[in-house]
C-alpha positions as CSV (number, residue, x, y, z in Angstrom):
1,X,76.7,125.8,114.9
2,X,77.0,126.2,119.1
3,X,79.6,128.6,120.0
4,X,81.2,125.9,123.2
5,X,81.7,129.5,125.2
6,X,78.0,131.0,124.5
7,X,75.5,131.8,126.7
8,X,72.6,130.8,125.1
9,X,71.9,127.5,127.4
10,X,71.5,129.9,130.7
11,X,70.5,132.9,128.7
12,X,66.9,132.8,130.5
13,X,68.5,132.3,133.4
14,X,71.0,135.5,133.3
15,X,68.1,138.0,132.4
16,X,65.7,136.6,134.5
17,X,68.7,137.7,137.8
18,X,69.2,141.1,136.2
19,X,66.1,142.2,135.1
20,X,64.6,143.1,138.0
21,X,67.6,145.3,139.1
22,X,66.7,147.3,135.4
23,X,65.0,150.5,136.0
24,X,62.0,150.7,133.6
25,X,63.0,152.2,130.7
26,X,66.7,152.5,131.1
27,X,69.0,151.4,128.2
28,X,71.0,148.1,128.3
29,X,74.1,147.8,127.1
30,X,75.4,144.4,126.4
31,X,79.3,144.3,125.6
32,X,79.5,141.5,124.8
33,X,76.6,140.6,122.5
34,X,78.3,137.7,120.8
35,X,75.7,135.8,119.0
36,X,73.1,137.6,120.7
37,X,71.3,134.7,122.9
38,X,70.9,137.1,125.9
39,X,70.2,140.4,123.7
40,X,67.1,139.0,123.0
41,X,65.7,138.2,125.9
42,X,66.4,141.9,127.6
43,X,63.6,144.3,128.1
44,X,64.2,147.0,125.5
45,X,66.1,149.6,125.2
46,X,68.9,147.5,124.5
47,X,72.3,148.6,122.8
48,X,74.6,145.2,122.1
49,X,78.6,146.0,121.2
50,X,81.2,143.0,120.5
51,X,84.5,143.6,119.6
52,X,84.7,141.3,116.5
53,X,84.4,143.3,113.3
54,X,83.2,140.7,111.6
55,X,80.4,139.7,113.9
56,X,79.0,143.7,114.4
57,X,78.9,143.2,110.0
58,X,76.7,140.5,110.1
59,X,74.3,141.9,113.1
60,X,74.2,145.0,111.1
61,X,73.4,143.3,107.6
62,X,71.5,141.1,109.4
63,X,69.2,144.6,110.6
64,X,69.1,145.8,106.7
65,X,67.1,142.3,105.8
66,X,70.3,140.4,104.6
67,X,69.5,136.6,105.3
68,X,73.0,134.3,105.1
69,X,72.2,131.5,102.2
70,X,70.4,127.8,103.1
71,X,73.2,125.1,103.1
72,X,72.2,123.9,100.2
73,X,72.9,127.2,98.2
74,X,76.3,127.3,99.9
75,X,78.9,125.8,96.6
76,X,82.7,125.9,97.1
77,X,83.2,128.8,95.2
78,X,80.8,130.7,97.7
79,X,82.4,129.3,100.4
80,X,85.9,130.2,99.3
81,X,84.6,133.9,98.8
82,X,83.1,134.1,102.2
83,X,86.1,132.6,104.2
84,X,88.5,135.1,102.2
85,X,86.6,138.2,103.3
């Protein structure tokens, strides 16, 4: 799925305009991390904040090793659970 308002198609782009204003070593903080296309592309230390709950659950359970389920797996009992919670 593409997110219409993302920035993954001129993520490169972005970073490659602010990066060189970075101070080596100094911490990003990206406010607006979304699906992070641009969070990977900084030079680390990076600290990436959204404000939808949701999102910041999956990024985190994402970090603990959770992987979301293959299409395939995905019946419409799954489905129903995920879009409830």
């Amino acid at each position: 799925m593409i997110f219409m308002g993302g920035k993954g198609r001129w993520a490169k782009k972005i970073v490659a305009e602010i990066e060189p204003w970075r101070t080596p070593g100094d911490t990003l903080i990206e406010v607006c991390c979304g699906a992070a296309n641009l969070t990977e592309h900084w030079t680390k230390p990076v600290i990436a904040y959204d404000l939808n709950p949701a999102l910041i659950t999956m990024w985190k359970a994402a970090q603990a090793g959770w992987r979301p389920p293959l299409r395939e797996e995905i019946t419409k009992e799954l489905h129903a659970k995920y879009k409830k919670n």
